[in-house]
C-alpha positions in Angstrom: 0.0 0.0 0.0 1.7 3.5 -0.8 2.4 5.3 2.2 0.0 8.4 0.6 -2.9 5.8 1.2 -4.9 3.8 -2.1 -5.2 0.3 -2.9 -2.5 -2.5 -1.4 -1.1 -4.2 -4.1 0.5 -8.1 -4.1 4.4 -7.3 -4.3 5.7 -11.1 -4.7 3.5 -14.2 -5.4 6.2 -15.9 -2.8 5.4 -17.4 0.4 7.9 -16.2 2.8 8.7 -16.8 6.3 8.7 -14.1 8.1 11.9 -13.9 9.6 13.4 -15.2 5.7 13.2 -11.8 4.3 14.6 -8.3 4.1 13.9 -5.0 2.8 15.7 -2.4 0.8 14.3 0.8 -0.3 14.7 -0.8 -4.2 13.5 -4.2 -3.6 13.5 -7.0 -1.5 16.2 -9.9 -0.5 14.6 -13.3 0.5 14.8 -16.9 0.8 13.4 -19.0 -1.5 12.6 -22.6 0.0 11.0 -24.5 -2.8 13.1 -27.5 -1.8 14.0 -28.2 1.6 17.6 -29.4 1.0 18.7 -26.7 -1.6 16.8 -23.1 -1.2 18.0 -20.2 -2.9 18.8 -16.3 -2.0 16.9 -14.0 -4.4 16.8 -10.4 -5.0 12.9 -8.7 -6.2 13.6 -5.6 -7.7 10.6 -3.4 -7.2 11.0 -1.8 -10.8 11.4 -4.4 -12.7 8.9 -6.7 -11.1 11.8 -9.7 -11.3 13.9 -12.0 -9.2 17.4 -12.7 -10.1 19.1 -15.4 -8.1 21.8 -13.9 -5.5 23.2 -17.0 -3.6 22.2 -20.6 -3.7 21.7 -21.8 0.2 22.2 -25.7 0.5 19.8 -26.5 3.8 19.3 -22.4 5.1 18.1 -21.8 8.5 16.6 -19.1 10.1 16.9 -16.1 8.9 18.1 -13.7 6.9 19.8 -9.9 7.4 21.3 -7.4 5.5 24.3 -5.1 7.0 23.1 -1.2 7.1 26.1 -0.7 4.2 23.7 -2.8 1.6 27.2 -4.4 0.8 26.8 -8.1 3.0 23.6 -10.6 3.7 23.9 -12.7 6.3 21.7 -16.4 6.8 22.0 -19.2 9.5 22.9 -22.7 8.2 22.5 -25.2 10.9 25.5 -27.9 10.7 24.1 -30.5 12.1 20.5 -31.9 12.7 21.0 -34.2 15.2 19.5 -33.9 18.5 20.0 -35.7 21.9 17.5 -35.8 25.4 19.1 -37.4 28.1 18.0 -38.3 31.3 20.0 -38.0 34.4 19.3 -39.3 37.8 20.2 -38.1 41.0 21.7 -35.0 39.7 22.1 -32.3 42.3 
């Protein structure tokens, strides 16, 4: 929606997370997970209406920010996906 006030308009036909995403005044940086195993980094350029693939992302995590100098994105890539719960007794 312009900041003037009208209609809202669809920006990008993209489901995004919303901590996978982040906005410049020309357009907008984003993850895009169509696959879970191999996402990509894309740029939508507000005048141009069109993506144009920044960085390819094997397994992203959460996440994505861009430093204030426009220059550097940074995303979270977990290493490893293993988990362990263990149980122990008399503890004190």
């Amino acid at each position: 929606m312009p900041l003037s006030g009208g209609e809202e308009e669809r920006v990008l036909d993209q489901p995004l997370a919303w901590f996978n995403w982040a906005l410049i005044p020309s357009g907008i940086y984003f993850i895009n997970e169509a696959d879970a195993q191999r996402a990509t980094i894309e740029f939508f350029d507000f005048a141009s209406r069109k993506s144009t693939l920044v960085q390819v992302a094997d397994k992203p995590g959460v996440g994505l920010a861009l430093a204030p100098d426009g220059k550097s994105l940074l995303y979270s890539r977990p290493e490893s996906e293993d988990y362990e719960v263990m149980l122990v007794k008399n503890f004190h």
